[in-house]
GUDRENBA-384089 format. One line per field, with one value per atom (N, C-alpha, C, CB): residue number from 1; atom name; x, y, z. Coordinates in pm, whole numbers. Glycine has a CB too. Layout:
N
resi: NUM;...
name: CA;...
x: X;...
y: Y;...
z: Z;...
! end
This chain:
233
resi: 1;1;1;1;2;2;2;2;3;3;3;3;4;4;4;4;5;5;5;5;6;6;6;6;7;7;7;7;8;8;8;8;9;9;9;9;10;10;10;10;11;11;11;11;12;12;12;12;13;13;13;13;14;14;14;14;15;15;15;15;16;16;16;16;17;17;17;17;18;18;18;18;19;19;19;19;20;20;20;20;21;21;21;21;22;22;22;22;23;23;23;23;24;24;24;24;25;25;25;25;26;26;26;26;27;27;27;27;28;28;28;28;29;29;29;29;30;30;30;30;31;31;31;31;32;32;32;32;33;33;33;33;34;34;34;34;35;35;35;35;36;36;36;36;37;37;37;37;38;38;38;38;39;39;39;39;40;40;40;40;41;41;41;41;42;42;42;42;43;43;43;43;44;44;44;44;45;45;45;45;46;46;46;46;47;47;47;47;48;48;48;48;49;49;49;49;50;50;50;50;51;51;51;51;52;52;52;52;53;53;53;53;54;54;54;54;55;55;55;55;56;56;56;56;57;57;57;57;58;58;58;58;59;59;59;59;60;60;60;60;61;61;61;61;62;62;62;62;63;63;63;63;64;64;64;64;65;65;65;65;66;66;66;66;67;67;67;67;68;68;68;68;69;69;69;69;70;70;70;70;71;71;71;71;72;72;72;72;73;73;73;73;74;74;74;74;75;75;75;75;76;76;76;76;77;77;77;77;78;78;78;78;79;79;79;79;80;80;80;80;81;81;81;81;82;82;82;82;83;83;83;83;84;84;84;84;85;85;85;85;86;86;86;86;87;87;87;87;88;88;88;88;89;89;89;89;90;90;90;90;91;91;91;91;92;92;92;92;93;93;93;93;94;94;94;94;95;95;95;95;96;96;96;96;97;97;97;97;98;98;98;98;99;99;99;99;100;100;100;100;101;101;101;101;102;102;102;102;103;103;103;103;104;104;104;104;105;105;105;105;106;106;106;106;107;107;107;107;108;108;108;108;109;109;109;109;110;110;110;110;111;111;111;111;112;112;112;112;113;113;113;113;114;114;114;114;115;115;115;115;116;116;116;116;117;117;117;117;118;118;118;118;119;119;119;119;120;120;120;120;121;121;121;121;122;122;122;122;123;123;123;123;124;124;124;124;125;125;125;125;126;126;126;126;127;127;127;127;128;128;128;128;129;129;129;129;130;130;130;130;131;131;131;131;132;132;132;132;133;133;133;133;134;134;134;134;135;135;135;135;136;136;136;136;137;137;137;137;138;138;138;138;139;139;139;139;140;140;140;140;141;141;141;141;142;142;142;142;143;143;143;143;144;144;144;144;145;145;145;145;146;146;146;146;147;147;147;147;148;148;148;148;149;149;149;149;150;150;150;150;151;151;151;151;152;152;152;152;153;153;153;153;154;154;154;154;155;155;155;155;156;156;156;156;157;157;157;157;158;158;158;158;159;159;159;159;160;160;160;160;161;161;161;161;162;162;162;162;163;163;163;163;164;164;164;164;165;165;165;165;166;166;166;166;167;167;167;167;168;168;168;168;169;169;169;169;170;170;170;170;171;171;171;171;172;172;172;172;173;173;173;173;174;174;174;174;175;175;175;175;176;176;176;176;177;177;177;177;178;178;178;178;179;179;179;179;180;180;180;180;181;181;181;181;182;182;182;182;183;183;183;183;184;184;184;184;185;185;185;185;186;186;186;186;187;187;187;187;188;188;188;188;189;189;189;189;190;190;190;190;191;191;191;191;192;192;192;192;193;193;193;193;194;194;194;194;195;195;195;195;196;196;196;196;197;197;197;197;198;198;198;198;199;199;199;199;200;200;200;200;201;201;201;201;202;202;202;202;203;203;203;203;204;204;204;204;205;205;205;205;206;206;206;206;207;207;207;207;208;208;208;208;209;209;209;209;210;210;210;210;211;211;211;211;212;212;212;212;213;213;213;213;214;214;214;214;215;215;215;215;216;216;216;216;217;217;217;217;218;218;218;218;219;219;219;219;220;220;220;220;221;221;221;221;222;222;222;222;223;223;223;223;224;224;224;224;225;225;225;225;226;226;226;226;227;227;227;227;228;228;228;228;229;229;229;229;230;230;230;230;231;231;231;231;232;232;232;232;233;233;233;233
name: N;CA;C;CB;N;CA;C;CB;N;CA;C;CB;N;CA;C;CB;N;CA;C;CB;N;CA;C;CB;N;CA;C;CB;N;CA;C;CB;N;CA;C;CB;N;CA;C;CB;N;CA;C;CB;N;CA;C;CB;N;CA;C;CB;N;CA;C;CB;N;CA;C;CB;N;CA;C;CB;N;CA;C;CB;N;CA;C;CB;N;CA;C;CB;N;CA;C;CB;N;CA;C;CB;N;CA;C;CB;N;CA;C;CB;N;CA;C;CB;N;CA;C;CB;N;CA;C;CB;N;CA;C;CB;N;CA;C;CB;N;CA;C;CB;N;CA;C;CB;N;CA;C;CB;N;CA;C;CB;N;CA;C;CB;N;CA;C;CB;N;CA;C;CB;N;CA;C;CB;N;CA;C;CB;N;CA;C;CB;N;CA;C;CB;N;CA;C;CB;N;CA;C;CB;N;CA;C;CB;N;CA;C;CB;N;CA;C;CB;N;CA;C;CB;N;CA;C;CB;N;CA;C;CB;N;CA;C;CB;N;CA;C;CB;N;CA;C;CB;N;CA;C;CB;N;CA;C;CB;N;CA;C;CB;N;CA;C;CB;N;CA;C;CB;N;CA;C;CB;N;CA;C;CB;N;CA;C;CB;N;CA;C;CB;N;CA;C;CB;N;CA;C;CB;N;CA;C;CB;N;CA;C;CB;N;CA;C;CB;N;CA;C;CB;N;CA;C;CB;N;CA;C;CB;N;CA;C;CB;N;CA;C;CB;N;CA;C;CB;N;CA;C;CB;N;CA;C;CB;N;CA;C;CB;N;CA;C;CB;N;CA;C;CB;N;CA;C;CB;N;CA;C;CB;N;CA;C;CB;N;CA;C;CB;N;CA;C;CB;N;CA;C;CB;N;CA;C;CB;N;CA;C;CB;N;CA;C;CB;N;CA;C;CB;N;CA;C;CB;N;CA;C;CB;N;CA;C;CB;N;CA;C;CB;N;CA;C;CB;N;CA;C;CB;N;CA;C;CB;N;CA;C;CB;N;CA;C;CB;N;CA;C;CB;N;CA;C;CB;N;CA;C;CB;N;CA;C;CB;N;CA;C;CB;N;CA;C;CB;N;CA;C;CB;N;CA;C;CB;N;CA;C;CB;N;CA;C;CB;N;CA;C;CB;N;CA;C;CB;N;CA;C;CB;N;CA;C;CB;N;CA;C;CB;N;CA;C;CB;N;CA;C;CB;N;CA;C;CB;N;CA;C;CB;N;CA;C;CB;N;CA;C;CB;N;CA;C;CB;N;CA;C;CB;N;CA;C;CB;N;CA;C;CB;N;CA;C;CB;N;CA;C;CB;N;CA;C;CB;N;CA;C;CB;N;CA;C;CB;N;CA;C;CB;N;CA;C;CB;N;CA;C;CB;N;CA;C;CB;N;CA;C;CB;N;CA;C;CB;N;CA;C;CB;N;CA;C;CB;N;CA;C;CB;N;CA;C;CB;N;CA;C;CB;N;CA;C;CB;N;CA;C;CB;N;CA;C;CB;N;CA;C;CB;N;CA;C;CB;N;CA;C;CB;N;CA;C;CB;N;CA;C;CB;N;CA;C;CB;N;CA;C;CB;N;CA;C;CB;N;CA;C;CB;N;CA;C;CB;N;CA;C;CB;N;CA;C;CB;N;CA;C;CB;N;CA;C;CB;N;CA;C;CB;N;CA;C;CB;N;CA;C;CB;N;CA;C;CB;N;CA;C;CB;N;CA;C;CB;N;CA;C;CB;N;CA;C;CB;N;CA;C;CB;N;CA;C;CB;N;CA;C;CB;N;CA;C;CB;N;CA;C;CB;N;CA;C;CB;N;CA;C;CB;N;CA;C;CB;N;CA;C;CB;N;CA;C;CB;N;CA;C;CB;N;CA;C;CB;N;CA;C;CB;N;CA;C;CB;N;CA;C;CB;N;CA;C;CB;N;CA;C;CB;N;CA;C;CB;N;CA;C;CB;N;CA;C;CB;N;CA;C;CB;N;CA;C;CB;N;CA;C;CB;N;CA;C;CB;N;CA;C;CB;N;CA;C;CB;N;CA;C;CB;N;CA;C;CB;N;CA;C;CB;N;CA;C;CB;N;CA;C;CB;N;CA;C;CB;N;CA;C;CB;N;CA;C;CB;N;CA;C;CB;N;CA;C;CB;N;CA;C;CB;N;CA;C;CB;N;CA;C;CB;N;CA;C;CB;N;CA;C;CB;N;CA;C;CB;N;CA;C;CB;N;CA;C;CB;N;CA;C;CB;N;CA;C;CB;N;CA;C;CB;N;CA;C;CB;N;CA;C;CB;N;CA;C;CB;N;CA;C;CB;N;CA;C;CB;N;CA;C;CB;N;CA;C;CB;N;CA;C;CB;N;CA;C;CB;N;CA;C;CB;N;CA;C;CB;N;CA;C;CB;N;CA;C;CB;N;CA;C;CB;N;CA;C;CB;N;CA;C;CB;N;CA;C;CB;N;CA;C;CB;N;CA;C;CB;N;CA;C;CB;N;CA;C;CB;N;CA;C;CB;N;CA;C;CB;N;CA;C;CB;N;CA;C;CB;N;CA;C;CB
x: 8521;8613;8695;8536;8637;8715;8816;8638;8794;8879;9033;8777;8967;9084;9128;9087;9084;9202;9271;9143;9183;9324;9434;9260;9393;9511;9658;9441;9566;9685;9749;9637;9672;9681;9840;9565;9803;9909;9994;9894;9999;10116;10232;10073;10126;10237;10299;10201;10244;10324;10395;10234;10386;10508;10601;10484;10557;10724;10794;10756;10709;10803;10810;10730;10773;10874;10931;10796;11022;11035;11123;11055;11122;11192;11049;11200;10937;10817;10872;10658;10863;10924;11028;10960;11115;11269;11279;11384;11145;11152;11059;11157;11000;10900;11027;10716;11067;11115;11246;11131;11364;11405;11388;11463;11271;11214;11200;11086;11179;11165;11276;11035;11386;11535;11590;11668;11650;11774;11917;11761;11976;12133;12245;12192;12346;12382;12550;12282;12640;12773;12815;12853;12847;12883;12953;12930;12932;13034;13183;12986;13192;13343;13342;13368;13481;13551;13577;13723;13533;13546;13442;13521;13342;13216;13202;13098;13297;13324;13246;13449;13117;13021;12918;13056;12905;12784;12695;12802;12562;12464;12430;12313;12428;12348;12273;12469;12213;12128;11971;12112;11863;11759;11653;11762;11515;11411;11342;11316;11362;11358;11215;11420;11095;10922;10958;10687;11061;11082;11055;11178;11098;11092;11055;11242;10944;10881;10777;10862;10800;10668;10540;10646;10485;10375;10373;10347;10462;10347;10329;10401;10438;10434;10347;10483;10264;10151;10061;10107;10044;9877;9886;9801;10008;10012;9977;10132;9953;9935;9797;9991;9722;9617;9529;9597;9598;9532;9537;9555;9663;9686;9550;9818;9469;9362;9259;9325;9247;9111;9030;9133;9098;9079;9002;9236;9115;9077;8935;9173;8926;8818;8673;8852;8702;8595;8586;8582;8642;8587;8528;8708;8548;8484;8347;8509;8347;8184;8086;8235;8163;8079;8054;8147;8149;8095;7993;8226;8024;7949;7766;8027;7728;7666;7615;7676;7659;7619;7582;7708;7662;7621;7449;7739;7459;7344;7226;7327;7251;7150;7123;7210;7169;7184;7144;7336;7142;7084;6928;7154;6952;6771;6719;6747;6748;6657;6669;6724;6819;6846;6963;6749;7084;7159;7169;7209;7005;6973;6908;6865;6881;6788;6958;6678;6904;6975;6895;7069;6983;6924;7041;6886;7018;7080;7243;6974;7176;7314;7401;7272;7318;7409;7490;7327;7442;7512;7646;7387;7600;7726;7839;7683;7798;7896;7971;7820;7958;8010;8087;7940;8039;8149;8245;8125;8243;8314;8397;8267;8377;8486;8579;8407;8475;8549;8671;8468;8630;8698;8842;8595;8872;8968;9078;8847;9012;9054;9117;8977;9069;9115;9217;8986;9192;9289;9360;9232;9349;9468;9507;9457;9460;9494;9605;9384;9521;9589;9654;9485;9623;9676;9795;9544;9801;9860;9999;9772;9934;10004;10090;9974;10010;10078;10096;9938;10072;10146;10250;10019;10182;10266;10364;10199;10354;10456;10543;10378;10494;10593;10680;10521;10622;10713;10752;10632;10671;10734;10895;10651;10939;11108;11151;11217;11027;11080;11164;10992;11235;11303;11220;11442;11241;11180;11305;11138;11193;11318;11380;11331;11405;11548;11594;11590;11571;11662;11763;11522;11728;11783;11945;11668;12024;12114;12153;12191;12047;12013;12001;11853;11940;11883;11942;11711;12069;12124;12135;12079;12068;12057;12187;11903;12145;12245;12164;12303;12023;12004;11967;11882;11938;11921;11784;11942;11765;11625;11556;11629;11437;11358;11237;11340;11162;11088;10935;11129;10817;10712;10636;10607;10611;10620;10681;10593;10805;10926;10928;11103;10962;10953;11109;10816;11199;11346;11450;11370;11340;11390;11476;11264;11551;11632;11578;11785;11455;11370;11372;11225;11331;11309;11236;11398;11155;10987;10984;10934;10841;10753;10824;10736;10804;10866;10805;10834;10847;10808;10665;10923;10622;10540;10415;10612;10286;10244;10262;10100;10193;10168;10033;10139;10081;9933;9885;9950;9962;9855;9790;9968;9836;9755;9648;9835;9662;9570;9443;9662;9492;9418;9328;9545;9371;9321;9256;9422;9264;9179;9066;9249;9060;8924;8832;8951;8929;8833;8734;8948;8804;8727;8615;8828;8622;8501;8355;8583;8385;8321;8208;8382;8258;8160;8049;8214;8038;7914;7825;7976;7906;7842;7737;7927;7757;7717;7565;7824;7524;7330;7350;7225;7286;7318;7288;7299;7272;7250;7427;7119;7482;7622;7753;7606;7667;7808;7884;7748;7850;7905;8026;7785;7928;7999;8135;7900;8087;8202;8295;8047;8199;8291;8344;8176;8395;8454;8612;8362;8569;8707;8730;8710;8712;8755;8787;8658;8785;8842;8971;8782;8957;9103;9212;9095;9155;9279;9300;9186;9196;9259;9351;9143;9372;9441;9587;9372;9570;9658;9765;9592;9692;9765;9865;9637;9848;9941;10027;9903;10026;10074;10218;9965;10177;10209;10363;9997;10352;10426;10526;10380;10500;10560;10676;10466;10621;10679;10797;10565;10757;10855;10946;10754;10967;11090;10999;11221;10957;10861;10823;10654;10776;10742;10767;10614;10749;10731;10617;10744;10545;10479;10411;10501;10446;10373;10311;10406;10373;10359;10231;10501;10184;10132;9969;10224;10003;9876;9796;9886;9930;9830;9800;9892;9875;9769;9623;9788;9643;9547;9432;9595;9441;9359;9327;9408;9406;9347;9270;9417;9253;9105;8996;9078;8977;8857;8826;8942;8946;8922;8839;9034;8879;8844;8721;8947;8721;8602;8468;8630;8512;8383;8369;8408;8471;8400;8360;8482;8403;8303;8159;8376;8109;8023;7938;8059;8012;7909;7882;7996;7943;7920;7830;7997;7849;7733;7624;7763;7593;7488;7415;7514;7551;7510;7474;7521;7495;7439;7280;7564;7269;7150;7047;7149;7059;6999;6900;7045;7066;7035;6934;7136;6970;6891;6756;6970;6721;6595;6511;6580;6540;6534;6517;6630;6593;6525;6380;6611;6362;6323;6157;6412
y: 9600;9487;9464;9360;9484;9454;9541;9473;9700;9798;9791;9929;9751;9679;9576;9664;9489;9353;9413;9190;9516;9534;9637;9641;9704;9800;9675;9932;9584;9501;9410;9413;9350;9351;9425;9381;9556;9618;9639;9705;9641;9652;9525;9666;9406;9307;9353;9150;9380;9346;9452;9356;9596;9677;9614;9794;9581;9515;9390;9521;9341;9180;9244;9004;9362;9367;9550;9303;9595;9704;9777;9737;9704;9740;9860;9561;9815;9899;10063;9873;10095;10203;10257;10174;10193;10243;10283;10132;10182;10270;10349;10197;10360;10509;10650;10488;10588;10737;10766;10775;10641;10707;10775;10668;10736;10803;10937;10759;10971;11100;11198;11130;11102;11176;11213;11053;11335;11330;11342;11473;11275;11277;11356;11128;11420;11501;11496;11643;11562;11544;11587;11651;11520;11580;11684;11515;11785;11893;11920;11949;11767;11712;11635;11636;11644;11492;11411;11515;11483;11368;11236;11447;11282;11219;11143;11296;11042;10925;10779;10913;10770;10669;10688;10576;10869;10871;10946;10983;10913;10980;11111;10895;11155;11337;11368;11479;11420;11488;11512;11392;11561;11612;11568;11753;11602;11543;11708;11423;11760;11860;11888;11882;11807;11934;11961;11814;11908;11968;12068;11974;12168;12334;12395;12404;12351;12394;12496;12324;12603;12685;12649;12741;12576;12574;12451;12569;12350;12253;12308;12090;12363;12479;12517;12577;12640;12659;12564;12789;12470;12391;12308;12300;12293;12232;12317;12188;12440;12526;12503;12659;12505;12540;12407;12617;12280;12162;12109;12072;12186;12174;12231;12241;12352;12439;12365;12606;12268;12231;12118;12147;12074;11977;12048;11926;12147;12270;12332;12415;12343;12440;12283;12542;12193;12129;12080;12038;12095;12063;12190;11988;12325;12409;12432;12430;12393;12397;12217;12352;12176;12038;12076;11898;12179;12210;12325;12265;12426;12511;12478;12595;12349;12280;12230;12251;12167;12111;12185;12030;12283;12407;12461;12540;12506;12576;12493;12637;12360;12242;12254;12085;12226;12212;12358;12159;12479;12574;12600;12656;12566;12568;12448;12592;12339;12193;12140;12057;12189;12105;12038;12000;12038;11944;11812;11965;11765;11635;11576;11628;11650;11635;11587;11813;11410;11377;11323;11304;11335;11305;11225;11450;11147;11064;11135;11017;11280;11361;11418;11496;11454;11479;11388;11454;11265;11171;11137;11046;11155;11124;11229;11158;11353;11463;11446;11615;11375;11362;11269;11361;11107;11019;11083;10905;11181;11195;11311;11207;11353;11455;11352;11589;11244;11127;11062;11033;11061;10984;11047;10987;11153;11250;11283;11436;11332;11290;11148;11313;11058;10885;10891;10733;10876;10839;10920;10760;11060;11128;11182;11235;11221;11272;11216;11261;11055;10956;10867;10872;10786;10660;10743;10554;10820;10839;10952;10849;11049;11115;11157;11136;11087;11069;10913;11103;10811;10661;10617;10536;10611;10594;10687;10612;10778;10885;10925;11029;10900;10901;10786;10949;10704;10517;10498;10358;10472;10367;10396;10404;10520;10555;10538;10410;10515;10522;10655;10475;10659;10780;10831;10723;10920;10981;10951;11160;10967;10941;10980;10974;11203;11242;11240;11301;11181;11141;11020;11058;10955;10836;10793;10743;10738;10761;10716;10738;10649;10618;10766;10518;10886;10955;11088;10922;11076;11185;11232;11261;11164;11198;11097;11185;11060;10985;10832;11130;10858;10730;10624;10747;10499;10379;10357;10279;10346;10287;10192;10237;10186;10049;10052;10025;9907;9899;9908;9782;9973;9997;9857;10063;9905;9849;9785;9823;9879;9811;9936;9745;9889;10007;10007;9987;9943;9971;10055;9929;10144;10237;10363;10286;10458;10536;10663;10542;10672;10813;10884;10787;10960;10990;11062;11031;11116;11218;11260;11329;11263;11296;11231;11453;11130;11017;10989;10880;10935;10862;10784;10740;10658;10607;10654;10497;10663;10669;10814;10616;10868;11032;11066;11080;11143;11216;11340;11258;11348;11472;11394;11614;11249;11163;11084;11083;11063;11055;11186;11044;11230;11399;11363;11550;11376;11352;11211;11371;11097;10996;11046;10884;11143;11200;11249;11325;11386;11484;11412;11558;11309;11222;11143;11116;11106;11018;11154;10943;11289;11362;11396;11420;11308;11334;11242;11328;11122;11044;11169;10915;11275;11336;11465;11357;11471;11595;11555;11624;11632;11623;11571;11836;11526;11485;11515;11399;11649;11768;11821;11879;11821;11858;11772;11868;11629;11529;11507;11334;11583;11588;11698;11630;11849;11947;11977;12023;11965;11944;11774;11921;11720;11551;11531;11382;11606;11533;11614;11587;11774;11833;11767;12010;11739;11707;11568;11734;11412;11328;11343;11294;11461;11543;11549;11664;11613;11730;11584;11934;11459;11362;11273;11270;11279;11185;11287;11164;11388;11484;11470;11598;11518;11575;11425;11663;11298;11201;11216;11088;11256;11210;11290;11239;11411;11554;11510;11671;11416;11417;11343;11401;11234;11141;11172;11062;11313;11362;11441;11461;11469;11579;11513;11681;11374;11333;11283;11487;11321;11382;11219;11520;11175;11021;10878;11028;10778;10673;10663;10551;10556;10531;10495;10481;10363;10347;10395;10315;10493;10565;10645;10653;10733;10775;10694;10753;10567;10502;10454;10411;10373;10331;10437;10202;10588;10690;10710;10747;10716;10780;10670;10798;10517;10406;10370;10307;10447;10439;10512;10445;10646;10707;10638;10803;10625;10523;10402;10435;10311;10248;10296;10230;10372;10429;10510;10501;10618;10672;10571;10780;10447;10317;10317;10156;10284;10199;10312;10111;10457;10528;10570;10664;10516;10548;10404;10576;10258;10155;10190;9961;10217;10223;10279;10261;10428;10549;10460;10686;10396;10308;10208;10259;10118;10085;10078;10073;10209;10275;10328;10436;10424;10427;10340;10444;10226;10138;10056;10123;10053;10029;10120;10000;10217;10361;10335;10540;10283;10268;10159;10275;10094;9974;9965;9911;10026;10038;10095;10134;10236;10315;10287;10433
z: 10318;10333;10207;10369;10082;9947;9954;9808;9962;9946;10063;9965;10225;10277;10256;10371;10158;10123;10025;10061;9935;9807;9893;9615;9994;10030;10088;10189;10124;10190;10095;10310;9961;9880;9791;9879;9793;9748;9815;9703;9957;10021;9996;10164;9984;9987;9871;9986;9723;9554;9591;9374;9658;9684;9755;9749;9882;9908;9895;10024;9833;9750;9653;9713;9557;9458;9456;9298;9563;9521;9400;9612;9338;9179;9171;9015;9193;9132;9137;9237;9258;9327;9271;9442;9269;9247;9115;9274;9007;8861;8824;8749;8903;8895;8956;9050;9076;9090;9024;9240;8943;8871;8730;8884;8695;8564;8562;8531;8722;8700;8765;8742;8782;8879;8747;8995;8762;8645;8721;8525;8699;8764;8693;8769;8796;8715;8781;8714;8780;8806;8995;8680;9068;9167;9152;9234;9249;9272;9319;9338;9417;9485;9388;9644;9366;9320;9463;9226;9560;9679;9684;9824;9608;9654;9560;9680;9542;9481;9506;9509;9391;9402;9458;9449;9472;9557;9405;9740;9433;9308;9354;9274;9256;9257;9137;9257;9152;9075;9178;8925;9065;9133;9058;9154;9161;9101;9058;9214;8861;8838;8856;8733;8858;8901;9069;8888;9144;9280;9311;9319;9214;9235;9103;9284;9022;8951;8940;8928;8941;8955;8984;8859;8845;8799;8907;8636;8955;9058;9193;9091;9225;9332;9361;9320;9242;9305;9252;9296;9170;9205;9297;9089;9378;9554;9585;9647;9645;9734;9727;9717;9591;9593;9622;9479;9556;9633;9761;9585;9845;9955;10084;9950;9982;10085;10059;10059;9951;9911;10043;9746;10105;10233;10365;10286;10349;10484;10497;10467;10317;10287;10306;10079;10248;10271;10403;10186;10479;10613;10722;10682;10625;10618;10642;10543;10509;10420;10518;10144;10563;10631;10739;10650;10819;10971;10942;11092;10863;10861;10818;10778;10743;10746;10793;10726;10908;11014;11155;11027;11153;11238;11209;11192;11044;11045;11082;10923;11028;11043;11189;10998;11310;11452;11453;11523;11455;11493;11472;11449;11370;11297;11316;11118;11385;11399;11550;11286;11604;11745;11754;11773;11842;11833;11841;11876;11877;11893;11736;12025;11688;11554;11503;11464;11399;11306;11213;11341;11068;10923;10867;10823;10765;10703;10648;10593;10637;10551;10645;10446;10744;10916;10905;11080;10980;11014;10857;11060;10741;10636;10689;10449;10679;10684;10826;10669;10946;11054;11067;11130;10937;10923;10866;10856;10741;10690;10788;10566;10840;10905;10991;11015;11061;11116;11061;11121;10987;10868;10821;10736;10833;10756;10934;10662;11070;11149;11149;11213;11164;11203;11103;11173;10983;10877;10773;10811;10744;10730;10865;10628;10964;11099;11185;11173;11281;11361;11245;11466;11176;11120;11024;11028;10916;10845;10853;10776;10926;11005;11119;11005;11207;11387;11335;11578;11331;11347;11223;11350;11097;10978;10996;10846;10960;10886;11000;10812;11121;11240;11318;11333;11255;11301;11202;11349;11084;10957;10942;10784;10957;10950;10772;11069;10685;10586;10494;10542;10474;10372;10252;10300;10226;10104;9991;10129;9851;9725;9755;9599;9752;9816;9880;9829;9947;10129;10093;10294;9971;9997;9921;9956;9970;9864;9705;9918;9691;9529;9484;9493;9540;9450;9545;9416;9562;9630;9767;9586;9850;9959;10031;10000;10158;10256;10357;10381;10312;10419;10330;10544;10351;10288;10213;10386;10133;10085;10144;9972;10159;10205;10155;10357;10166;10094;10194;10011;10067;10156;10260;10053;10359;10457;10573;10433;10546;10664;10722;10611;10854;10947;11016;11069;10932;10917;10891;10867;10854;10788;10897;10700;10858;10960;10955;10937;10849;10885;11022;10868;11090;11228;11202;11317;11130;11113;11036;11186;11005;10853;10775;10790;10781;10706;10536;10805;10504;10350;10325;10318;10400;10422;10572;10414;10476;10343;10311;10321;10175;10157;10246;9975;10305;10377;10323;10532;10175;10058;9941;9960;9924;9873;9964;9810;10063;10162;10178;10286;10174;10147;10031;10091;9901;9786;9785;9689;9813;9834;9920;9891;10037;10112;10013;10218;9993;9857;9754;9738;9696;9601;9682;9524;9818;9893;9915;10094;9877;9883;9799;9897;9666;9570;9584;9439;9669;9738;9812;9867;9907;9966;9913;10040;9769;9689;9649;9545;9639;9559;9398;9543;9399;9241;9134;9211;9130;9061;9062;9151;9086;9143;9125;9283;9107;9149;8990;9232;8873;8738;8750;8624;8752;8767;8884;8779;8955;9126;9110;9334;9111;9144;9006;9196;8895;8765;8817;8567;8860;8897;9037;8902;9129;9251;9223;9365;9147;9102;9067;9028;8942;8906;8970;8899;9082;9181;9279;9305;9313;9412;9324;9497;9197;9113;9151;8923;9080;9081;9184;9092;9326;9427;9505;9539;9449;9466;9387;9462;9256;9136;9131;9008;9179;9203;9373;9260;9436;9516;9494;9605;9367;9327;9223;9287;9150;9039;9151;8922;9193;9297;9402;9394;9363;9443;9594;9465;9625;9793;9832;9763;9789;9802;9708;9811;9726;9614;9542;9659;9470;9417;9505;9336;9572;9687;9776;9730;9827;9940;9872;9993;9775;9690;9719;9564;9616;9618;9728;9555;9838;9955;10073;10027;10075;10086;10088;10016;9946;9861;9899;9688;9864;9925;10065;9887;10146;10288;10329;10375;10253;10270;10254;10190;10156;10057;10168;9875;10217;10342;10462;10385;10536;10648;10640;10691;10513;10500;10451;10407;10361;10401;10520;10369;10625;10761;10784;10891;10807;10899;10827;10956;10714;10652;10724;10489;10664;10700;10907;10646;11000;11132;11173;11190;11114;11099;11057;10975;10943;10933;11012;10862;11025;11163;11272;11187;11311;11450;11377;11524;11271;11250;11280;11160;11192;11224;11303;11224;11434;11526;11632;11550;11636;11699;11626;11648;11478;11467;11517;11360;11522;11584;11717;11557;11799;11943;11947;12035;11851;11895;11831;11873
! end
């Protein structure tokens, strides 16, 4: 419940004040001379880590890290269910099943198919502050003239908010070595979309915080149902 009041929380201070936004992403625009002298009052320039090698590929490579852990959770859960029963559950079953839950519901449905497909928000470069042609708006308006894969929220900071709920899931023999780099790469892989024109600030953080949301509730439910199942039984 805390972690969903601050997401809503932040939604409001983003859009009562989107100055926030607008000076994060021009810090990192550099503007530069139109090519027409027709294009009188319109901005150009680019957001230069856009096409940077070096982020290029450590997207690619933080881009597999999601795929691969939902990998390593089924394959887990497979071997478990072969060697015990598909009826046999354990405390770490049941985590690894919220959490796949979890990454479905809320980078999957919520962030992907509803946000990023209604909100209609623009991306920095889309917008014509920063070179593009459609209007700016602020996070949480669904005013916007996007028409898909929209701006609001990031669903690779959404991504990276999962990865990091993973290091609860590790033995704790493990959660130094594995969960200090996988913190890393979920800080990163927002930070990384923001630098690149690709999203706002916003869009970025309440991503990245709607994992952490969703992957609680499907952790406290799973509990809840435990529970309850003990309790009958």
């Amino acid at each position: 419940m805390a972690l969903f009041a601050l997401w809503w929380l932040l939604l409001l201070v983003f859009n009562r004040f989107p100055g926030i936004d607008l000076w994060v992403a021009r810090s990192v625009f550099t503007a530069a001379p139109c090519a027409s002298s027709s294009a009188a009052g319109k901005i150009c320039g680019t957001f230069a880590l856009a096409r940077n090698p070096l982020i290029e590929a450590l997207r690619d490579v933080t881009l597999a890290l999601p795929y691969i852990a939902v990998v390593v959770l089924l394959a887990i859960l497979v071997m478990f269910w072969r060697k015990h029963g598909a009826r046999r559950r354990t405390l770490k079953t049941d985590q690894y099943i919220a959490a796949l839950l979890s990454l479905g519901i809320g980078c999957g449905l919520i962030v992907n198919t509803f946000l990023k497909g209604y909100a209609g928000r623009p991306r920095p470069r889309s917008t014509d502050l920063f070179g593009g042609g459609l209007d700016f708006v602020q996070a949480g308006s669904f005013a916007g003239r996007c028409l898909g894969n929209c701006s609001f929220v990031s669903g690779e900071a959404s991504s990276g908010g999962w990865l990091l709920c993973l290091v609860l899931l590790l033995p704790q023999r493990w959660r130094l070595p594995i969960g200090i780099p996988l913190a890393i790469v979920s800080v990163i892989m927002p930070i990384m979309r923001v630098l690149m024109g690709a999203h706002y600030l916003s869009d970025a953080v309440l991503g990245w915080l709607l994992s952490l949301v969703v992957f609680a509730a499907a952790m406290a439910v799973m509990d809840f149902a435990r529970s309850g199942s003990s309790t009958q039984s």
